[in-house]
C-alpha positions as YAML, in Angstrom:
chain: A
units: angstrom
residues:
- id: 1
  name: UNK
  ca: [22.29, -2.82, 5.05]
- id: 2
  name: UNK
  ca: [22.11, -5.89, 2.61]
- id: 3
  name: UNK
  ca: [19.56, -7.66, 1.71]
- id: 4
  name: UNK
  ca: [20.28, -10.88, 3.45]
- id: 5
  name: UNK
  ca: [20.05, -8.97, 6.82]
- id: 6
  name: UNK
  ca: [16.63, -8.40, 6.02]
- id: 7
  name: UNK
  ca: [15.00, -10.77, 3.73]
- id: 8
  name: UNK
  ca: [14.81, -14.85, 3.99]
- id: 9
  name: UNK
  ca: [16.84, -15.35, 0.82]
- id: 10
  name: UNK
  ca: [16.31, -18.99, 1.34]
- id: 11
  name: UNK
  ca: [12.74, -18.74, 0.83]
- id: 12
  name: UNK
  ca: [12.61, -15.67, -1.43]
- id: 13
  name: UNK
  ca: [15.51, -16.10, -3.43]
- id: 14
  name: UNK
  ca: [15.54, -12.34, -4.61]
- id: 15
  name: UNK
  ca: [19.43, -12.66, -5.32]
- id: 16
  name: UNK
  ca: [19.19, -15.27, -7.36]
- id: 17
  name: UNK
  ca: [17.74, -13.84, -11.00]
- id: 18
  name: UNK
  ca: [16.49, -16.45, -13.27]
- id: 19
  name: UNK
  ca: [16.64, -19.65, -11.37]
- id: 20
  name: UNK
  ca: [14.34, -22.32, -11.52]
- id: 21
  name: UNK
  ca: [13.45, -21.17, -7.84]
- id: 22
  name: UNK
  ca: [12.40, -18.39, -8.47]
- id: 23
  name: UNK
  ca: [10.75, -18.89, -11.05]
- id: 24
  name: UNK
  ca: [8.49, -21.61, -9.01]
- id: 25
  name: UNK
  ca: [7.64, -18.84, -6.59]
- id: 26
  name: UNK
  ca: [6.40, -16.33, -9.55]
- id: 27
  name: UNK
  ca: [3.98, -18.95, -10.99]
- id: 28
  name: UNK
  ca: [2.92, -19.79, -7.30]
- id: 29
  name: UNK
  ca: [2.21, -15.95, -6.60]
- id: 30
  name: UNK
  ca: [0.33, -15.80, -9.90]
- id: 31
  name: UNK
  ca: [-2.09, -18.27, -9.01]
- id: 32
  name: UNK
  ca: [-2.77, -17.13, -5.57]
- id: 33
  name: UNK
  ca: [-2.52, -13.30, -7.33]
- id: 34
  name: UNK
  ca: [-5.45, -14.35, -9.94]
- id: 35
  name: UNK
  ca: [-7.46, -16.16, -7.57]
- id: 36
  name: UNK
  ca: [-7.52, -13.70, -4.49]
- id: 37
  name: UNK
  ca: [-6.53, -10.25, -6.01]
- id: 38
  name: UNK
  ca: [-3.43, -10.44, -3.64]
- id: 39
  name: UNK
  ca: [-0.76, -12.40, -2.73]
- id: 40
  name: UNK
  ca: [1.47, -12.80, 0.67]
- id: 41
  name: UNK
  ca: [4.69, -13.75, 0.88]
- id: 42
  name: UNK
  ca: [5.01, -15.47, 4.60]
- id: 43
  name: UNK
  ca: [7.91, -14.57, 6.84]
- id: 44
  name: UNK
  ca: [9.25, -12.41, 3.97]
- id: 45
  name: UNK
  ca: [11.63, -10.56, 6.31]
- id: 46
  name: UNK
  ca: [13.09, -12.61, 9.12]
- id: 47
  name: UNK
  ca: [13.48, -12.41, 12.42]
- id: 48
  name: UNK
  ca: [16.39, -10.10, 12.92]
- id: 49
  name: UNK
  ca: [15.33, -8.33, 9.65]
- id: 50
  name: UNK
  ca: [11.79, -7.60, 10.97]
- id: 51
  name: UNK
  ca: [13.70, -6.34, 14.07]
- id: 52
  name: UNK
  ca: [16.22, -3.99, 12.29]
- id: 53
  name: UNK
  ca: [12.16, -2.55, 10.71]
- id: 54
  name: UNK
  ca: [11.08, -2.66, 13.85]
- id: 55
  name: UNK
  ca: [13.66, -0.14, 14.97]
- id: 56
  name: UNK
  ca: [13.66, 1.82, 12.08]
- id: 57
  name: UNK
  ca: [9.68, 2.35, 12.48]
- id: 58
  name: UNK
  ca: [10.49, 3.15, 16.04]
- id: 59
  name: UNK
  ca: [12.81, 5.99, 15.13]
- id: 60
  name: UNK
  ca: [10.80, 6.98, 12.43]
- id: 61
  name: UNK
  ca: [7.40, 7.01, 14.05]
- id: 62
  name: UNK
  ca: [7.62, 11.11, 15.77]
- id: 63
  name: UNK
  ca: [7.95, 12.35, 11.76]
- id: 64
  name: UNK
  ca: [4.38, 11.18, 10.64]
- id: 65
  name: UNK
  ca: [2.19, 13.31, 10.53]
- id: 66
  name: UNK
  ca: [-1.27, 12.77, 11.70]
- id: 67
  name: UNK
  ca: [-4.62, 14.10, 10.69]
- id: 68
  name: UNK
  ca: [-8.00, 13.32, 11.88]
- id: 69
  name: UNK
  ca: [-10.83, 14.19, 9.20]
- id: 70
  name: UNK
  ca: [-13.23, 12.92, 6.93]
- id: 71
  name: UNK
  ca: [-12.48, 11.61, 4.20]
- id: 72
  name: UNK
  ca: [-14.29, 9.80, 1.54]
- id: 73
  name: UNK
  ca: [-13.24, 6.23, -0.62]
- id: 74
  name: UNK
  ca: [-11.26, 8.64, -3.40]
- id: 75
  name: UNK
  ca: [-9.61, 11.19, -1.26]
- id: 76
  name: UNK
  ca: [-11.42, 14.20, -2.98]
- id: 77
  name: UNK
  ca: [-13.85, 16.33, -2.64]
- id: 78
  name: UNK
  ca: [-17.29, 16.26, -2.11]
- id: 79
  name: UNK
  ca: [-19.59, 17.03, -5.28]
- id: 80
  name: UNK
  ca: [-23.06, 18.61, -4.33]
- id: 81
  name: UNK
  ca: [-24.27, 17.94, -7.72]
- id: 82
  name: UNK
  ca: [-24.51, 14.13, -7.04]
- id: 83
  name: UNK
  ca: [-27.31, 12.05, -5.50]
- id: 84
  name: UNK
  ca: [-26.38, 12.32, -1.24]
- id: 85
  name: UNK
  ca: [-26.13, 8.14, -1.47]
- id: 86
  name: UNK
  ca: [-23.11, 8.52, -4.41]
- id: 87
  name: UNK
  ca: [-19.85, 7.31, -2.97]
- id: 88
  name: UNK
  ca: [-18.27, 10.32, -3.57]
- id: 89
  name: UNK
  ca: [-20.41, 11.81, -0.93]
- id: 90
  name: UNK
  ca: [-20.25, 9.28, 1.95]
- id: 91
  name: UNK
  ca: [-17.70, 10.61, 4.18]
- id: 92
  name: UNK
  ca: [-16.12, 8.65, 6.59]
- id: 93
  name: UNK
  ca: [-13.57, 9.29, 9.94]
- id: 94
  name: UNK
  ca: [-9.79, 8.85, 9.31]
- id: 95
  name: UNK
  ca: [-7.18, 9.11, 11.68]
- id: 96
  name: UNK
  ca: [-3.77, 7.45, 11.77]
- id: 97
  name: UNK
  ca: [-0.28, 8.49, 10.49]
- id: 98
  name: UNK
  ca: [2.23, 7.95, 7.53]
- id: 99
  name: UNK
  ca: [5.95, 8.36, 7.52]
- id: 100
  name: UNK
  ca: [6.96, 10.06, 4.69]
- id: 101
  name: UNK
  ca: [9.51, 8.90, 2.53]
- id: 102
  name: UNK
  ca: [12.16, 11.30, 2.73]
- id: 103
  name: UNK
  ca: [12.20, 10.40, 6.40]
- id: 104
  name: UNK
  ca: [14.36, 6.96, 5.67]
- id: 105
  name: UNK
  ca: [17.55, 6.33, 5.13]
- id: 106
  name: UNK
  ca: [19.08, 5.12, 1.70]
- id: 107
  name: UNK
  ca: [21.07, 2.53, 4.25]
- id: 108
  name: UNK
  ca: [18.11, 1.29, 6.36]
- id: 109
  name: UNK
  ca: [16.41, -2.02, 5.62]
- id: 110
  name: UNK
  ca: [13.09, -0.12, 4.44]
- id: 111
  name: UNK
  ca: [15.00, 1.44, 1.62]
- id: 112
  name: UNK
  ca: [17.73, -1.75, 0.89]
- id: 113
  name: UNK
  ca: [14.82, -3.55, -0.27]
- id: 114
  name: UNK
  ca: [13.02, -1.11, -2.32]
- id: 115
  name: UNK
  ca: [16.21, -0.20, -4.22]
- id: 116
  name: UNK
  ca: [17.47, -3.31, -4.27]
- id: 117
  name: UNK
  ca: [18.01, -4.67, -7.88]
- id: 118
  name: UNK
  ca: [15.94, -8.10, -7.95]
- id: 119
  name: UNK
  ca: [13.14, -6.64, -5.82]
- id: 120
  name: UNK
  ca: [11.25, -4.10, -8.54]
- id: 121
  name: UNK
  ca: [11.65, -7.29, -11.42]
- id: 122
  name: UNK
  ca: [10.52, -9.54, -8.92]
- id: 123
  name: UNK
  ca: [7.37, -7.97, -8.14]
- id: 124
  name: UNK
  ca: [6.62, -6.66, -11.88]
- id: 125
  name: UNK
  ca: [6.76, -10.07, -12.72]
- id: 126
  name: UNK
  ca: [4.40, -11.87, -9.82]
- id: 127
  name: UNK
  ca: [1.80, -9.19, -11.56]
- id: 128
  name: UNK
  ca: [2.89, -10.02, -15.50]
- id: 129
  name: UNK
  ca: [3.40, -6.34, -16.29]
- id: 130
  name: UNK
  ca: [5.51, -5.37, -19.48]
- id: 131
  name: UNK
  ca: [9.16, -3.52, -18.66]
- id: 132
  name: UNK
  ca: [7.35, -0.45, -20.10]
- id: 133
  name: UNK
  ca: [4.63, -0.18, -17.46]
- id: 134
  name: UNK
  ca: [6.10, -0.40, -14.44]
- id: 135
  name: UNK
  ca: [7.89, 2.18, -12.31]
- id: 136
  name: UNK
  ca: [8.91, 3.15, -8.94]
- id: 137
  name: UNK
  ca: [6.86, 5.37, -7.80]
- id: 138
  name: UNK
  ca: [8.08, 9.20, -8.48]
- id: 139
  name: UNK
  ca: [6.87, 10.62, -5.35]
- id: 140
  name: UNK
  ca: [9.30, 11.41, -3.04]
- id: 141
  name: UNK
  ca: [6.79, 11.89, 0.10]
- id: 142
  name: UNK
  ca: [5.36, 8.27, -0.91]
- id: 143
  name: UNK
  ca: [7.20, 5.79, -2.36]
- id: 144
  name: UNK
  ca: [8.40, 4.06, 0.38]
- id: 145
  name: UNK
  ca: [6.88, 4.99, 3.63]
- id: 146
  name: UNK
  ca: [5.11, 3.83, 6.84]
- id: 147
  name: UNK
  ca: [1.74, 3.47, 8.17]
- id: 148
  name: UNK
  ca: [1.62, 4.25, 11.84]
- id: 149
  name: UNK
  ca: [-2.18, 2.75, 13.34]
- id: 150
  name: UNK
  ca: [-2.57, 3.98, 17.62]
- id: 151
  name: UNK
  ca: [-5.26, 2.29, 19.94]
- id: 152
  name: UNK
  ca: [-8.76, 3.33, 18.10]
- id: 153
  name: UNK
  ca: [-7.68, 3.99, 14.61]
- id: 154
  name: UNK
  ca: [-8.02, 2.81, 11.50]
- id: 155
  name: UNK
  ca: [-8.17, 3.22, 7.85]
- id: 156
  name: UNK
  ca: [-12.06, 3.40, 6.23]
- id: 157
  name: UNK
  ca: [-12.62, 2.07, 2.69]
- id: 158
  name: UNK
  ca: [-10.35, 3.91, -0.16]
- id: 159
  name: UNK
  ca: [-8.75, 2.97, -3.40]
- id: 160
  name: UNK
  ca: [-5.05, 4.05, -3.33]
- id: 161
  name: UNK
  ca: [-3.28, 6.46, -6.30]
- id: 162
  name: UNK
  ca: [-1.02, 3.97, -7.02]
- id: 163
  name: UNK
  ca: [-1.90, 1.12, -9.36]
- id: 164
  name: UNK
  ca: [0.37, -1.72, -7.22]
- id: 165
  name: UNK
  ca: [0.54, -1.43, -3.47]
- id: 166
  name: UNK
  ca: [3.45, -3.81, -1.94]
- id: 167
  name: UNK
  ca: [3.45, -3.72, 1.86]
- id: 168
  name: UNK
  ca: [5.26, -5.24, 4.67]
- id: 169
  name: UNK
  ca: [4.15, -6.19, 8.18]
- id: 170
  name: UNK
  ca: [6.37, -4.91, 10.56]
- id: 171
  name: UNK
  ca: [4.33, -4.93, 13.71]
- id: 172
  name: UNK
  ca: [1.06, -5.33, 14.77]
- id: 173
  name: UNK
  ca: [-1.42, -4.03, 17.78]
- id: 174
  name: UNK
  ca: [-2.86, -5.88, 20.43]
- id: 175
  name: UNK
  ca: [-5.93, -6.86, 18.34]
- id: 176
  name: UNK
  ca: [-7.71, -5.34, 15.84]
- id: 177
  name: UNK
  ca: [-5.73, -4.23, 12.63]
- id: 178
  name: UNK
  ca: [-7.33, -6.47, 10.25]
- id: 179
  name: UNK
  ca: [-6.82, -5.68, 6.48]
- id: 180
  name: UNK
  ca: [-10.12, -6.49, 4.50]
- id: 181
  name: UNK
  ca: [-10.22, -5.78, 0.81]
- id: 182
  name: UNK
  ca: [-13.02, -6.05, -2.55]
- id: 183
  name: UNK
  ca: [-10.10, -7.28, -5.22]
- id: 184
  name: UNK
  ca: [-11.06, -5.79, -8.54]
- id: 185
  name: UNK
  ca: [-14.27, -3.74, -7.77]
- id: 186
  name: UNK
  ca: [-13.31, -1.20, -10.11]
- id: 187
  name: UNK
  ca: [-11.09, -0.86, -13.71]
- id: 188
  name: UNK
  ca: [-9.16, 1.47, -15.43]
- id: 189
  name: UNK
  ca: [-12.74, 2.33, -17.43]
- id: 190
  name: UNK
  ca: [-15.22, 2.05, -15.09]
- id: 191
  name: UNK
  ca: [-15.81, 3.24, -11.26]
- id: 192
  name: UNK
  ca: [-18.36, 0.85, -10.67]
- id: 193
  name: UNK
  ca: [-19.84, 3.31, -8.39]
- id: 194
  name: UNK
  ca: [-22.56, 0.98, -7.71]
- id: 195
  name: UNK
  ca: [-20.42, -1.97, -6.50]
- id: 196
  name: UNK
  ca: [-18.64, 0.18, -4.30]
- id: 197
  name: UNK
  ca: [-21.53, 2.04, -2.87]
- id: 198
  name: UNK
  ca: [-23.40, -1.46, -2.27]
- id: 199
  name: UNK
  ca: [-19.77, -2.03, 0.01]
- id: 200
  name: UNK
  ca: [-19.72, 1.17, 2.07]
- id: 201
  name: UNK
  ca: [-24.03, -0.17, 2.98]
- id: 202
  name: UNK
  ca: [-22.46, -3.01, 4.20]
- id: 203
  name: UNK
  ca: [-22.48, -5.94, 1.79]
- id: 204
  name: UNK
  ca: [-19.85, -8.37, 2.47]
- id: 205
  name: UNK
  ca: [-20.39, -10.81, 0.22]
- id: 206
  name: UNK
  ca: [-17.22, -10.16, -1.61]
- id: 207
  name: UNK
  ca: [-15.35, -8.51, 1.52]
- id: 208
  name: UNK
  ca: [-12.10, -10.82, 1.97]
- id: 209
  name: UNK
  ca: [-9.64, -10.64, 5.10]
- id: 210
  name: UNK
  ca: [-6.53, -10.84, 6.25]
- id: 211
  name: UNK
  ca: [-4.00, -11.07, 9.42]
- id: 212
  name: UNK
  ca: [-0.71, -10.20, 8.39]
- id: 213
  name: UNK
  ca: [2.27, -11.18, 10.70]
- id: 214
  name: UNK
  ca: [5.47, -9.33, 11.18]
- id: 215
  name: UNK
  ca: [7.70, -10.26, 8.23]
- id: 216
  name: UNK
  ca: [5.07, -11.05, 5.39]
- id: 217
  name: UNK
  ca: [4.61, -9.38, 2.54]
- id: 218
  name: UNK
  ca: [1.65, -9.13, 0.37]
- id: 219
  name: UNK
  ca: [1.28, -7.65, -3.65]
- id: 220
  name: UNK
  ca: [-1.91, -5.96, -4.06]
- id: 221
  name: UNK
  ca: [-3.82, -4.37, -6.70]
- id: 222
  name: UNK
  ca: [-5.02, -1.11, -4.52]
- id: 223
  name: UNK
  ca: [-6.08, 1.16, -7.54]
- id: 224
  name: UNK
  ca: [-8.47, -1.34, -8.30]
- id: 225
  name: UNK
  ca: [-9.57, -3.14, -5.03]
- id: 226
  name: UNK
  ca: [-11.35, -1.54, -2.32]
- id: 227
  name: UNK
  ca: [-9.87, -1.62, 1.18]
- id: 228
  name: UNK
  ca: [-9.42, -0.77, 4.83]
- id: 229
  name: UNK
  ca: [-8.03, -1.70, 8.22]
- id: 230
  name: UNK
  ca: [-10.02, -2.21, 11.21]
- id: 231
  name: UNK
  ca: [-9.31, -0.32, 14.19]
- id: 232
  name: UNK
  ca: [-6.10, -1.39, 16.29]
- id: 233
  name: UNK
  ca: [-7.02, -2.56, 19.83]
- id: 234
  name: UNK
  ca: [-4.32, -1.71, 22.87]
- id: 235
  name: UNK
  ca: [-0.98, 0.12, 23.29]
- id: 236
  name: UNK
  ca: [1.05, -1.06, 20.86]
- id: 237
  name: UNK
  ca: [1.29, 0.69, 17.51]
- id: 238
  name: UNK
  ca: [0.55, -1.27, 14.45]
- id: 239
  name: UNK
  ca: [3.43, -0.25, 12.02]
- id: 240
  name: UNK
  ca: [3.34, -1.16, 8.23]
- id: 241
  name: UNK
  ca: [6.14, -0.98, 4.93]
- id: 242
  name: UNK
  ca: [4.74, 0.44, 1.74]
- id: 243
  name: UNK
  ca: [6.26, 0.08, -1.27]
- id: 244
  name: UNK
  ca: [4.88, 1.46, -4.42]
- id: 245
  name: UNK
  ca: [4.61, 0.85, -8.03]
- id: 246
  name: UNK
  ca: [2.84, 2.59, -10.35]
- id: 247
  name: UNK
  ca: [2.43, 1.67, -15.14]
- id: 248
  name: UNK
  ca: [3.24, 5.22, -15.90]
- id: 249
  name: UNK
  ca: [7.07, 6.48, -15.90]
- id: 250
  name: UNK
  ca: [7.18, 9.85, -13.49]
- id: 251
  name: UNK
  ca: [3.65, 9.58, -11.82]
- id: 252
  name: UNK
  ca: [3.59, 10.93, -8.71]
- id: 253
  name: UNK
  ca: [0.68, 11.98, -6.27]
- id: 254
  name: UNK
  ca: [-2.49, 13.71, -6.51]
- id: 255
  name: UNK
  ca: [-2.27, 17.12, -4.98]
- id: 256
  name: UNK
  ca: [-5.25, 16.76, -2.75]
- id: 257
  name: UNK
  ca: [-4.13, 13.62, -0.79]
- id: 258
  name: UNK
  ca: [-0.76, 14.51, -0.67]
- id: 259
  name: UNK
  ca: [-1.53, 17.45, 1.23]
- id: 260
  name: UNK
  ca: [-3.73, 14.61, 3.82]
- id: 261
  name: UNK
  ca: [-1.39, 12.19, 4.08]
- id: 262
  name: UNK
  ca: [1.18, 14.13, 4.40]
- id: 263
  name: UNK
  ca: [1.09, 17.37, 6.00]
- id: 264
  name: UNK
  ca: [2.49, 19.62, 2.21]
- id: 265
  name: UNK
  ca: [2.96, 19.65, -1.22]
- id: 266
  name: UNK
  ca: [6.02, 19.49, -2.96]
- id: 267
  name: UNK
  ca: [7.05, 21.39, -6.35]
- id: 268
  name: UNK
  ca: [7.61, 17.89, -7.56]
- id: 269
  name: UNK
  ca: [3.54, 16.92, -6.94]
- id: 270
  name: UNK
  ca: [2.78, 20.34, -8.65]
- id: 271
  name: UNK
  ca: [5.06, 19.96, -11.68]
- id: 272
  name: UNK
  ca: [3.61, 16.17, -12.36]
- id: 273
  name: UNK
  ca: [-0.01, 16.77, -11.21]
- id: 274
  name: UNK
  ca: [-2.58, 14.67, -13.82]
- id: 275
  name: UNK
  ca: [0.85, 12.38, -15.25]
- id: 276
  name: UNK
  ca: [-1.04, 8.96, -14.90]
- id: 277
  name: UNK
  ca: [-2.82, 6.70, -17.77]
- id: 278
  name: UNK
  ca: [-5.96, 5.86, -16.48]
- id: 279
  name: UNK
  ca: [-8.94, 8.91, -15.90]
- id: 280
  name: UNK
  ca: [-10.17, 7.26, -12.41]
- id: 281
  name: UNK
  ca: [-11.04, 9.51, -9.69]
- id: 282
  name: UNK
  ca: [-7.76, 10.70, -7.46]
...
């Protein structure tokens, strides 16, 4: 596919390196990137190009693979030698589905924007990272893949592998399905275990929210920023784009939740285990 068949070029003028357009839309992202430790791109894909995902995730959907466990905010394990109320020891349910990423096509419209040349500049700009610290993600279970969400599930509070987390809405349930995030509870040199613990008691205070629609996009910090989704209400599967970036050139992920999310381990997770900058748990 091209990228026009997907993406509202008019709007989000990906094609179009270096013009005074696009540059407007970069400083607008910044702002709203600074200010709410995302930012969402509206009607992103449009309507036939949120179709042609639509289908894809369709197709795609009998591949995830599911798993039902507990799991806690850092997908590891659980460390008897801390206090019972650490956050590494408060387990929660998990049950949905990803699509790996060797499921999709190079050709389909998951994959066209991913590789697409202006995309990967485009978003390493909106988050005013350096050439030299920002990659594709080397994981070739993960780096483009799809979140499948059923009646009842959801995701509980977790911090993702990947320092940038770029998603796209390609369907949503009945009700339910909300994405509610922390932005910046935790940096590259400290957990903050007591910030996140005081979220996973219940504090909202600095719990944010939001509804995506089919077609938006949204740049998020998800190393860094706490998050979940809220259990999906009714039939219809709630079906999500993830595109991921990471600072360090051939990171890949951890052994431990690549085997959750994903069913097996490749040599490739093996060979790169521990490549990453920062020491932060999973």
């Amino acid at each position: 596919m091209e990228l026009h068949e997907i993406v509202d070029l008019g709007r989000y003028p990906l094609d179009c390196p270096g013009s005074m357009a696009l540059q407007r839309l970069v400083s607008d992202l910044q702002e709203e990137l600074a200010e709410d430790g995302c930012a969402v791109l509206p009607g992103f894909a449009h309507g036939k190009g949120v179709a042609a995902l639509v289908s894809e995730a369709e197709r795609a959907a009998p591949a995830a693979h599911r798993s039902f466990n507990r799991t806690n905010a850092y997908f590891t394990r659980d460390d008897p030698q801390l206090p019972a109320s650490h956050p590494v020891r408060r387990f929660y349910e998990r049950s949905n589905a990803f699509v790996p990423a060797d499921t999709f096509a190079e050709t389909g419209p998951l994959r066209t924007v991913y590789a697409h040349p202006g995309f990967l500049p485009f978003i390493r700009e909106v988050l005013g990272e350096p050439k030299d610290r920002f990659y594709r993600y080397d994981d070739p279970l993960a780096d483009v893949i799809v979140n499948v969400v059923e009646k009842g599930q959801g995701f509980p509070w977790h911090f993702d592998t990947n320092t940038y987390t770029v998603t796209l809405a390609i369907q949503n349930g009945e009700g339910g399905g909300e994405f509610e995030y922390v932005p910046n509870l935790r940096n590259p040199t400290d957990e903050n275990f007591a910030g996140v613990a005081r979220v996973l008691e219940g504090d909202r205070r600095h719990v944010r929210q939001l509804e995506l629609q089919p077609g938006d996009l949204q740049i998020f910090r998800g190393r860094h920023s706490l998050h979940r989704v809220t259990g999906v209400e009714g039939e219809r599967k709630r079906y999500v784009g993830i595109f991921s970036f990471v600072e360090t050139e051939g990171m890949c992920g951890g052994i431990e939740r690549t085997r959750q999310l994903y069913g097996r381990v490749l040599p490739h997770h093996i060979e790169r285990a521990g490549r990453r900058e920062d020491q932060l748990l999973d």
